[in-house]
C-alpha positions as CSV (number, residue, x, y, z in Angstrom):
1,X,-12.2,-33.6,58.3
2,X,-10.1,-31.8,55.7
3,X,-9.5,-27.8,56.0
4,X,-10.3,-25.7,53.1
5,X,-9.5,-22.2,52.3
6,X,-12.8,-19.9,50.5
7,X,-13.0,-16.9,48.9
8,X,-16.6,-15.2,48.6
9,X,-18.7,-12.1,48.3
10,X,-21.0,-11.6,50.6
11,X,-23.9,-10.3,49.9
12,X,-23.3,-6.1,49.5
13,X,-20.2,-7.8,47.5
14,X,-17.1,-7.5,49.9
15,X,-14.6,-10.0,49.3
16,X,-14.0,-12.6,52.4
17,X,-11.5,-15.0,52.7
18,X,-11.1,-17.5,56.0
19,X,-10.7,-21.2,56.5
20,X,-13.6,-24.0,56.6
21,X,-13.5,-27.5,57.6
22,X,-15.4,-30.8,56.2
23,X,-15.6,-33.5,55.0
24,X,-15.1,-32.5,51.3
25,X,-15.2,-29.8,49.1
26,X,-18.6,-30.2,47.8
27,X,-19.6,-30.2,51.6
28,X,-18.0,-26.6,52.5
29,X,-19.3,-25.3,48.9
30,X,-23.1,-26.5,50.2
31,X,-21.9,-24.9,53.9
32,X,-20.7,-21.5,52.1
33,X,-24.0,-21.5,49.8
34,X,-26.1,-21.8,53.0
35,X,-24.7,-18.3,54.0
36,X,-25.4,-16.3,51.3
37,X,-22.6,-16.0,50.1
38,X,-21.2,-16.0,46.4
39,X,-18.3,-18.2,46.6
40,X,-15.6,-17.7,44.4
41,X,-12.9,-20.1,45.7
42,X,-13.1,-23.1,47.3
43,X,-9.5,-25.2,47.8
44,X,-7.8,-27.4,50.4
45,X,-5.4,-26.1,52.4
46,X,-1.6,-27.0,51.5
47,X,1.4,-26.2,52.0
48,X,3.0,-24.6,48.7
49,X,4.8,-26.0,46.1
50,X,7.7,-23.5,46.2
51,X,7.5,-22.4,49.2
52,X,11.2,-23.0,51.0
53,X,13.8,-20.2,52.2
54,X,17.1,-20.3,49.9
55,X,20.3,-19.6,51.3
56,X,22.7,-17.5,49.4
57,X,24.3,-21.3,48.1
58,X,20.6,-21.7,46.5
59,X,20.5,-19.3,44.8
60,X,24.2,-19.0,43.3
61,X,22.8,-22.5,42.1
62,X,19.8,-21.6,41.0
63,X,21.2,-18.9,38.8
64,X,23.4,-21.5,37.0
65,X,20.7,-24.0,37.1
66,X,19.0,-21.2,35.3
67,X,21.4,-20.1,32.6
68,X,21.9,-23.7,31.7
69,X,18.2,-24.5,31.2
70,X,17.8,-21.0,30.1
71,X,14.4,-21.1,27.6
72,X,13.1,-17.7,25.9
73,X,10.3,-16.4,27.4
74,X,8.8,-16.0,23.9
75,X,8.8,-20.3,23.9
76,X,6.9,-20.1,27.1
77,X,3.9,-17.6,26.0
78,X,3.6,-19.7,23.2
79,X,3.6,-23.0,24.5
80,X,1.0,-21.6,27.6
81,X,-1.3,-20.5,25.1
82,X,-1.1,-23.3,22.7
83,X,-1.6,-25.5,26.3
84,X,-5.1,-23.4,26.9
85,X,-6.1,-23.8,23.3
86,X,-5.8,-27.3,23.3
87,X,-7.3,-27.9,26.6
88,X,-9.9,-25.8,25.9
89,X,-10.8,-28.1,22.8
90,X,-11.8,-30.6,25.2
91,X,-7.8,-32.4,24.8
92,X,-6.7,-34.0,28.2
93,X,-3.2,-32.6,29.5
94,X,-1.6,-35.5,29.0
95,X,-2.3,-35.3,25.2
96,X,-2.1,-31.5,24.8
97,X,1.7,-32.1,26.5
98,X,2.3,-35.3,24.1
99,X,1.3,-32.9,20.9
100,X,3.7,-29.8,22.2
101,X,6.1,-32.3,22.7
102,X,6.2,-33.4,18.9
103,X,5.9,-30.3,17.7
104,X,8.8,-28.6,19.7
105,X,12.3,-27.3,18.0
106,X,13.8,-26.0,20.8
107,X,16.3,-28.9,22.2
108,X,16.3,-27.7,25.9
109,X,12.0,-26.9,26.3
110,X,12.3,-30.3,24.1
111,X,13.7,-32.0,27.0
112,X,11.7,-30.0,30.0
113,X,8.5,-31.5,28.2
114,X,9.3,-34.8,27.7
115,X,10.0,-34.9,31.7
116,X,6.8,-33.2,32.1
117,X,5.0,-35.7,30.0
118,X,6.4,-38.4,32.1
119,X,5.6,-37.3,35.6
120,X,1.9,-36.8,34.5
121,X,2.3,-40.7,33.0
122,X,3.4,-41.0,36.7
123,X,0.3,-39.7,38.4
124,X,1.8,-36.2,39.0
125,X,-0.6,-33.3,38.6
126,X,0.4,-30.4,36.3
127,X,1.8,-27.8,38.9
128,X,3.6,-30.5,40.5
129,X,5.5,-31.6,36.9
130,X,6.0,-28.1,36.3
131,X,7.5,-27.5,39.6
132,X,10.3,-29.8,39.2
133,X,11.8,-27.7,36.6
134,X,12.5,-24.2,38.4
135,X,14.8,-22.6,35.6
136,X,12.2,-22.6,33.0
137,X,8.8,-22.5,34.7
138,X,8.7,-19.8,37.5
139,X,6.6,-20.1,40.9
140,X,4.2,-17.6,40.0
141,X,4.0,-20.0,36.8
142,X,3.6,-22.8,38.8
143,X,1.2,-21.6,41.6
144,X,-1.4,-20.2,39.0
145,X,-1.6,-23.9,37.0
146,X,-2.2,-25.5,40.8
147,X,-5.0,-22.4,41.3
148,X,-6.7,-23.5,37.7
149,X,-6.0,-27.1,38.6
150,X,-8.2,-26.8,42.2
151,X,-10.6,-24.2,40.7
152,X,-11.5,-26.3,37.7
153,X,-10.6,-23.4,35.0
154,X,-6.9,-24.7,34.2
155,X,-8.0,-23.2,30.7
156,X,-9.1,-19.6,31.6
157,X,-6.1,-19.7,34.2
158,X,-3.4,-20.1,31.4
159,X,-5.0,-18.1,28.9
160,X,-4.6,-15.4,31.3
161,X,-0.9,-16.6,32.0
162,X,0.0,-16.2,27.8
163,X,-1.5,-12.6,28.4
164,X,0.5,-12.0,31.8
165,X,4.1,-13.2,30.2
166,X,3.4,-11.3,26.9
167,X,2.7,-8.1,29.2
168,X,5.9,-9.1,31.0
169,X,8.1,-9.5,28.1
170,X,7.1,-6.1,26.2
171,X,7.7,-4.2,29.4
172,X,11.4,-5.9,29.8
173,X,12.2,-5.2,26.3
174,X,11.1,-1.7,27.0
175,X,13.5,-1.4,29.7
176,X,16.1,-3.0,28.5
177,X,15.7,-0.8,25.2
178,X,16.2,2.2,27.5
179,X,18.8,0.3,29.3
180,X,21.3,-0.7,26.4
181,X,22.5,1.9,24.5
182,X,23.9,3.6,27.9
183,X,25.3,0.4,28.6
184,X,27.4,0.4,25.0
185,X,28.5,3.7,25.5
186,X,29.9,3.1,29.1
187,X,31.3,-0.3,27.7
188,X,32.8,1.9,24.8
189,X,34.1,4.7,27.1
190,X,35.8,2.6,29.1
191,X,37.7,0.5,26.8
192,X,39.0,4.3,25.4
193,X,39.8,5.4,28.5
194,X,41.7,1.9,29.0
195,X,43.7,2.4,25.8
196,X,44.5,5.8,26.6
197,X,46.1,5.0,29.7
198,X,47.8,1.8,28.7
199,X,49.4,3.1,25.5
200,X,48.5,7.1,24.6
201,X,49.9,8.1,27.8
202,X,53.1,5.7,28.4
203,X,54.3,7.3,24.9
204,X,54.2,10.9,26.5
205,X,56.0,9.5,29.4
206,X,58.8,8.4,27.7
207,X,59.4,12.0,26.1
208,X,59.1,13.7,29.2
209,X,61.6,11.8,30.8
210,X,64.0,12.5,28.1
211,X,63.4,16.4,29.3
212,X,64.1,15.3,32.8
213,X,61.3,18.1,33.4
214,X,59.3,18.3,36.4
215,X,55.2,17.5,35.2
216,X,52.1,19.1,36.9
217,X,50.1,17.2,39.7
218,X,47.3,16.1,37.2
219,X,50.0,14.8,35.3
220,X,51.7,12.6,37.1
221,X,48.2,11.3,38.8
222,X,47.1,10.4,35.1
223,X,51.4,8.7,35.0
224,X,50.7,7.1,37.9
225,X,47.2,5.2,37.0
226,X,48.8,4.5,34.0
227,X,51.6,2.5,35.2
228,X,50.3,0.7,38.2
229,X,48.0,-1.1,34.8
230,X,50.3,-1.3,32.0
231,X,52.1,-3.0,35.0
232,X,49.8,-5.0,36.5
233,X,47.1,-5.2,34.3
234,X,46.1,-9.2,35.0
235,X,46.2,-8.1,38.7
236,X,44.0,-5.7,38.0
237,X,41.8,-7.4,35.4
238,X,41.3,-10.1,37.7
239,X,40.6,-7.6,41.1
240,X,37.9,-6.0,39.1
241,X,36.9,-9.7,38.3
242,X,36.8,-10.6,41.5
243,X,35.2,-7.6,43.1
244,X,32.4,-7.5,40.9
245,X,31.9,-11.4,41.8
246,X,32.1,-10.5,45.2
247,X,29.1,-7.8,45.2
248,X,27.1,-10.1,43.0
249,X,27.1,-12.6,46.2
250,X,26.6,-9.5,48.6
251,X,23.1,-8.9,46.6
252,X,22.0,-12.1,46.9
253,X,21.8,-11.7,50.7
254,X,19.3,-10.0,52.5
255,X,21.1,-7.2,53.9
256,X,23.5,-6.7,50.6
257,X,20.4,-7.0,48.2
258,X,18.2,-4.3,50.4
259,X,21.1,-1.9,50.4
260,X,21.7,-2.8,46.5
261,X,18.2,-2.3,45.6
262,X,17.8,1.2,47.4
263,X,20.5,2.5,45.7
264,X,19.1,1.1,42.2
265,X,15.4,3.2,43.3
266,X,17.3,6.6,43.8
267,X,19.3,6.8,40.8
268,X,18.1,10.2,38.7
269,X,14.8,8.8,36.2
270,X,16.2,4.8,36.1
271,X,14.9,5.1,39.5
272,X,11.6,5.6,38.5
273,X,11.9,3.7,35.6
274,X,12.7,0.4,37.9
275,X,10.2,1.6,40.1
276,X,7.1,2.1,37.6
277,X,8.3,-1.4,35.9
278,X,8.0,-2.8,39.6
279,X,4.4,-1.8,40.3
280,X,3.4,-2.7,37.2
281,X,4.3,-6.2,37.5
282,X,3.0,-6.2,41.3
283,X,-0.6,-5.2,40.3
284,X,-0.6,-7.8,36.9
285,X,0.7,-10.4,39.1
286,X,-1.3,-9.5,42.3
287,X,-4.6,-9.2,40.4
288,X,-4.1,-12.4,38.0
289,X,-3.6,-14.3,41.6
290,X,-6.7,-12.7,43.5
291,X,-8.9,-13.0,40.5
292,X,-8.0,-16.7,40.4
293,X,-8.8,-17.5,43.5
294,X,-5.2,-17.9,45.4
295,X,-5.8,-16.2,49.1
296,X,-4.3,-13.2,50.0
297,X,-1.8,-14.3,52.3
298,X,-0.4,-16.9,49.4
299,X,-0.6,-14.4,46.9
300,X,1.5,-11.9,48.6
301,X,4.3,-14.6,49.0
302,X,4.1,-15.2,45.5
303,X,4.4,-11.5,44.3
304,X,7.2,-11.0,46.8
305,X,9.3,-14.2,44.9
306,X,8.4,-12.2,41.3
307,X,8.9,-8.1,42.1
308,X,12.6,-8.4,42.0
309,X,13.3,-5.8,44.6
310,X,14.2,-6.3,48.2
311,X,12.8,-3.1,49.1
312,X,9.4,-4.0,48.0
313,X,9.9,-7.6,49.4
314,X,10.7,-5.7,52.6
315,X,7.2,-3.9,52.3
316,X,5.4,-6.9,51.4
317,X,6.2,-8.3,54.8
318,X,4.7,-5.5,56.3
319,X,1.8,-6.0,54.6
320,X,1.3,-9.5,55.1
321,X,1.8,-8.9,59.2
322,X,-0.3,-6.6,59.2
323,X,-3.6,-8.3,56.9
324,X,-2.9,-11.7,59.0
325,X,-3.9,-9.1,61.6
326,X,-7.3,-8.2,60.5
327,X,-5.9,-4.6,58.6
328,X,-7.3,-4.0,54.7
329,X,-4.7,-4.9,52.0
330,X,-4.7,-1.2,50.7
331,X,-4.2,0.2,54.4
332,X,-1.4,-2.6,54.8
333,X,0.0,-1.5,51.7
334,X,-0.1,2.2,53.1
335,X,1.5,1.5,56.3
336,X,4.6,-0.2,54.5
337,X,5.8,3.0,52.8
338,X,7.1,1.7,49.5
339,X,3.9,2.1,47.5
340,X,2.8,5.2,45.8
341,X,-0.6,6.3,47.1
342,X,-2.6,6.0,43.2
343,X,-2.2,2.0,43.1
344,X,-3.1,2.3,47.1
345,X,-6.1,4.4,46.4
346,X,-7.1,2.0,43.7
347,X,-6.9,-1.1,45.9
348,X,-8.4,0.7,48.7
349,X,-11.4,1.2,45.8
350,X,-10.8,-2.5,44.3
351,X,-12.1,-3.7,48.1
352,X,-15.2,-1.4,48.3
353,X,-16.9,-2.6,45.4
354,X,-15.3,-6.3,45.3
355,X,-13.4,-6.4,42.1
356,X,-9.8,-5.8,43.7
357,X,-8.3,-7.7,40.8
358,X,-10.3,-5.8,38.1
359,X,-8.9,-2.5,39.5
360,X,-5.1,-3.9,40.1
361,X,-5.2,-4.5,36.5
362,X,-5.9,-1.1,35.6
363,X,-3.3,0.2,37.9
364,X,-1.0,-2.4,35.7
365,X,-2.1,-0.5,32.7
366,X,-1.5,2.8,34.0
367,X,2.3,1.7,35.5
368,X,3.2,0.1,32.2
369,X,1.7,3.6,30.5
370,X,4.6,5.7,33.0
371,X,7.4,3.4,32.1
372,X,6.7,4.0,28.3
373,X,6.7,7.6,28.9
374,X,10.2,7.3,31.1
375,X,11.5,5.2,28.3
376,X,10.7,7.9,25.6
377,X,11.7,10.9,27.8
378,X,15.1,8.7,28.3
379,X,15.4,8.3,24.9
380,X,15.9,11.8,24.2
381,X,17.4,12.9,26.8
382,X,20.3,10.4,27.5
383,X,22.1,9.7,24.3
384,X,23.4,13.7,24.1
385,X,24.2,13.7,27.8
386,X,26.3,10.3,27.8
387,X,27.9,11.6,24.8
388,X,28.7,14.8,26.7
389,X,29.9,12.4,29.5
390,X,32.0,10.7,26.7
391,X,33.7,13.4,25.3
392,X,34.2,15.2,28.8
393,X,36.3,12.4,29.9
394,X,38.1,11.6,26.9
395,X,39.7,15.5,26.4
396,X,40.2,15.8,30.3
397,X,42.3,12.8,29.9
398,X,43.9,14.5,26.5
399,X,44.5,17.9,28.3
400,X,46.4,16.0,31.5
401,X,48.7,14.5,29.2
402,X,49.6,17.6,26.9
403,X,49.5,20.2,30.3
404,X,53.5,19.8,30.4
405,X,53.5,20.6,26.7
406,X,51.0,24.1,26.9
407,X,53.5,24.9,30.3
408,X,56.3,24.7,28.1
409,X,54.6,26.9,25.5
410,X,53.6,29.3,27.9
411,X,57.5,29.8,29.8
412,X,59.1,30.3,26.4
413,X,56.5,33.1,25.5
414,X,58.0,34.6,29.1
415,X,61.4,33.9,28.2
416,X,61.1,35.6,24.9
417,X,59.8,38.7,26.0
């Protein structure tokens, strides 16, 4: 006897999931049927592909495995939808993969396919080929090709995928867009700031110590700073280096990453730029899984490996403790604090009438809709204030070093009268 997982509506249509065990699948869909019930999902149970807890070691190497197999995302929409066009032609995988494979530029997805192609030679299924290559096709990636695979709609599943990863990659460039051009100016104001102090200020140095005056207390801070560089500038290159290395490694743990993350939700409108971003690719990716027939339970491990925040990881552990208990996923998602009550409200809605992943996507419309408005309001806003920010910095450094000079001014004015 084999153990299945379902997924069916009963028959005011209310989504039920649970576990059912016979002989085959065709045995527990005749079982379901004899119910009532619509059934919607019918799979065996398994343990999943990616499913393993990485130590902070992992994922340092996963992060180089990934920037050396590094493939644009823009490769991957198109080769999923090409994949769902030819498989929907009535093209086996193998063939489909064999064809992509000819036709492919790009040297690294070049290679990735040509190993795909030869595990399915090899008997491997689909999700198991992709699966071996973890830099280029992602778990959610992998776990939706396994859900098409059991369900029998491998076609509709990555047609849905192109969609999902073209959704994804206009709301990165979005915040990246809004990202970038505060990113330059910081970059730009502090190389200034860094030229100031290692060759602008030394020169004033050198004439005030020919005056043998004493300089003002903002003075001699900006002489100090300025020395301990231009003096040990590689020590201090390389303890900037190395400090920024060593939070990089603190955010990949638990703890580190949590506090990291916090921090990154409460900054002034990025906040809830990061935040709106974040729902909107919980709801896409929590909808595309439910409405393809992954359980709840394994679709809320997936979303947790894709959200990108350890805050919201945090509160999706909440939530799955408390559905394995019997709770509602929108009363789950209520008790774990991090969600804002609209997309709560809309699940909550999504499980009275049975179309939860109908009505996560909307609330992925209207989340992508707030981070376009964020990234407009940012836009206007944030280019005068950062060059405000700019020039502030730049002329409090320029009055420290000329103070001695307008103190001068002002004692011969006092000595001439």
């Amino acid at each position: 006897m084999a153990t299945f997982n379902y997924i069916v509506k009963d028959r005011d249509g209310k989504r039920l999931e649970g576990v059912i065990r016979s002989a085959n699948v065709e045995t527990a869909l005749d079982n379901l049927k004899k119910k009532g019930y619509v059934v919607l999902s019918v799979r065996e149970a398994r343990t999943d592909i990616m499913k393993t807890q990485q130590t902070v070691v992992d994922k340092i190497a996963l992060f180089f495995f990934k920037v050396k197999t590094h493939v644009p995302l823009k490769i991957i929409v198109f080769f999923t939808r090409q994949l769902s066009t030819m498989f929907s032609a009535g093209l086996t995988i193998e063939k489909s993969i064999a064809n992509l494979l000819q036709e492919e530029k790009n040297p690294r997805f070049r290679k990735v396919l040509a190993s795909v192609a030869n595990d399915l030679k090899r008997g491997l299924s689909l999700s198991e080929a992709l699966a071996k290559h973890p830099g280029v096709f992602s778990n959610l990636f992998v776990a939706l090709v396994h859900a098409g695979e059991v369900s029998g709609s491998l076609h509709v599943i990555l047609e849905q995928l192109s969609d999902y990863l073209e959704t994804v990659a206009e709301t990165r460039r979005k915040v990246i867009s809004a990202m970038t051009y505060p990113a330059i100016v910081i970059i730009f104001m502090t190389l200034i700031i860094t030229l100031l102090l290692l060759f602008i200020v030394p020169m004033f140095t050198e004439i005030y110590d020919k005056f043998g005056a004493r300089l003002p207390a903002p003075t001699r801070v900006l002489v100090g700073i300025s020395q301990l560089i231009g003096q040990n500038f590689i020590t201090v290159f390389l303890a900037v280096f190395i400090g920024l290395i060593f939070l990089w490694i603190v955010s990949l743990t638990d703890r580190g990453g949590y506090v990291f993350d916090t921090i990154k939700l409460r900054f002034p409108i990025l906040g809830m730029l990061l935040k709106n971003s974040i729902m909107n690719k919980y709801a896409k990716t929590f909808g595309i899984l439910l409405g393809s027939g992954v359980p709840v339970l394994e679709s809320i491990d997936h979303v947790q490996k894709v959200v990108g925040n350890k805050v919201v990881e945090r509160g999706l552990n909440i939530t799955k403790r408390m559905v394995k208990d019997g709770f509602s996923i929108s009363v789950s998602m209520k008790k774990s604090l991090v969600f804002p009550p609209t997309l709560v409200q809309l699940v909550a809605t999504g499980e009275e009438t049975g179309e939860i992943d109908k009505l996560l996507d909307k609330a992925a419309t209207f989340y992508e809709k707030q981070v376009d408005a964020i990234v407009e309001r940012l836009t206007s806003l944030i280019e005068p204030l950062l060059i405000i920010m700019l020039g502030s910095t730049v002329a409090i450094i320029l009055i420290t070093i000329y103070l001695p000079i307008f103190q001068f001014g002002m004692a011969l004015q006092q000595g001439m009268r």
